[in-house]
C-alpha positions in Angstrom: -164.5 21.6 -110.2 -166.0 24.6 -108.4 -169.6 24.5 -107.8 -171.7 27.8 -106.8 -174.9 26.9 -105.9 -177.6 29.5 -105.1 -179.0 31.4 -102.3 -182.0 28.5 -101.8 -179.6 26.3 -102.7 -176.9 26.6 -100.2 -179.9 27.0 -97.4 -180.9 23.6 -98.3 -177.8 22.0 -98.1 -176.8 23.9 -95.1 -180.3 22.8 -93.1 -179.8 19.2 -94.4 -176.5 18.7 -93.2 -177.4 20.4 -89.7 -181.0 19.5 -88.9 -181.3 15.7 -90.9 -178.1 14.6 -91.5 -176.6 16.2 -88.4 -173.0 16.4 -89.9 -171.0 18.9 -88.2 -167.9 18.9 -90.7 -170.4 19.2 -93.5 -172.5 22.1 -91.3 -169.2 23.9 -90.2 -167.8 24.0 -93.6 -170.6 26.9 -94.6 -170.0 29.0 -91.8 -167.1 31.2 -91.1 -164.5 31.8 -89.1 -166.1 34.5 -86.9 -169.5 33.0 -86.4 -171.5 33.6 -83.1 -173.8 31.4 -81.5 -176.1 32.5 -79.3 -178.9 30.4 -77.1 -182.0 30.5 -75.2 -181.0 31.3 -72.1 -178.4 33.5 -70.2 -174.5 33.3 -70.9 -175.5 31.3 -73.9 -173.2 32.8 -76.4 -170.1 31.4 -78.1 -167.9 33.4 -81.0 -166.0 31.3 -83.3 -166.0 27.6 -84.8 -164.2 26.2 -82.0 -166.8 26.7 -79.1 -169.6 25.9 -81.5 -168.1 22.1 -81.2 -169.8 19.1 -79.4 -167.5 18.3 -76.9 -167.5 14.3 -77.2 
């Protein structure tokens, strides 16, 4: 069964899974391949899934 959810919807989900829940399967399965990260502070950047990973 495919679900669509809407606009609010999939904001929900996609802040409950990264900020409450932190899930990062669940969080990384909303994002695409080509995402980019940036941070605070200089050289914080990252392009992709891969780099967006906690290294464990």
């Amino acid at each position: 069964m495919n679900v669509q959810l809407t606009a609010i919807e999939t904001m929900f989900e996609f802040c409950h899974n990264w900020f409450e829940l932190r899930d990062l399967e669940a969080t990384a399965a909303f994002l695409s391949e080509n995402v980019s990260f940036m941070g605070t502070g200089l050289g914080e950047a990252a392009w992709g899934k891969r780099p967006g990973e906690r290294r464990r």
